[in-house]
N, C-alpha and C positions, 0 to 999 in steps of 0.2 A: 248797296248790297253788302250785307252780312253774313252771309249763312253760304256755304257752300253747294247745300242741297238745292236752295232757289236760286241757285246760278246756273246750276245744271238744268234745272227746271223750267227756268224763265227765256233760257238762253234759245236763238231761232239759227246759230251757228254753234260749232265745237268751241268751247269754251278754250281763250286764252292759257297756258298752265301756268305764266308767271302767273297772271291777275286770282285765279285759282289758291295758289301760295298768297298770294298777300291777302285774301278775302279771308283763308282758312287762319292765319295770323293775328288778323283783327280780331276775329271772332272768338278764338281763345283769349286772348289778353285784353280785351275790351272789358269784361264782365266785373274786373276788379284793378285795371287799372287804365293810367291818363295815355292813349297813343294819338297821336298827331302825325300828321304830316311833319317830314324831317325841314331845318332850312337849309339842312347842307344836300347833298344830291344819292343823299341814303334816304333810305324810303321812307322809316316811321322813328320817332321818339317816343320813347316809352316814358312816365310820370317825370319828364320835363328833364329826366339825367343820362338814358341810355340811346343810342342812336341805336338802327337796327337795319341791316341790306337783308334783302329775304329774298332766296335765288336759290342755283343747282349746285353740283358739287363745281364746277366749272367758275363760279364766281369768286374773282381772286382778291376781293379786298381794298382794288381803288378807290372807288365811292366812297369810304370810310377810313382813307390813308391820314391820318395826322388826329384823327379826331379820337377824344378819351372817352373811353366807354363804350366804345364800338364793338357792334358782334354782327355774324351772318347768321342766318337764319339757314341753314342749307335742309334742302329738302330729300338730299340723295346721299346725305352722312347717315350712319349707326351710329356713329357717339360724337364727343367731343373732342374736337381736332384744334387746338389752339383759338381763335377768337368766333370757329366754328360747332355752332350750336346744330345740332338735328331738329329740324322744323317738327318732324312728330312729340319732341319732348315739351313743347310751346304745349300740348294736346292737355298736359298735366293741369295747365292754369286754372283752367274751366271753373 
């Protein structure tokens, strides 16, 4: 699943909102570049150099403690807060 709309669509329960954040994720930065599965316990690699945790303003950074090139995806920022990205600005990729 890619797309947000046939998540909500397809779905026969209330859709997950982490899984929600990472579907809407993919689907912006899918279109032009390489995301993976992360091998560390961060969610997604982006063109094989950035790791990337994608969560609420609540998510403090462990999963991503030591590792370079780390950022959060947060979904409950306005702007950029140190290694925290606003998930809506991921919307620009497209």
């Amino acid at each position: 699943m890619e797309n947000t709309n046939m998540l909500h669509a397809l779905a026969t329960t209330q859709v997950n909102e982490g899984t929600e954040r990472e579907v809407f994720f993919i689907n912006q930065l899918s279109a032009a570049h390489v995301v993976e599965y992360s091998k560390t316990s961060a969610d997604f690699t982006i063109d094989h150099q950035y790791t990337i945790e994608v969560g609420g303003r609540s998510k403090d950074g462990k999963q991503i403690a030591g590792v370079a090139n780390s950022f959060i995806a947060s979904a409950d920022e306005e702007y950029v807060l140190g290694n925290k990205i606003p998930l809506w600005l991921f919307g620009f990729l497209y």
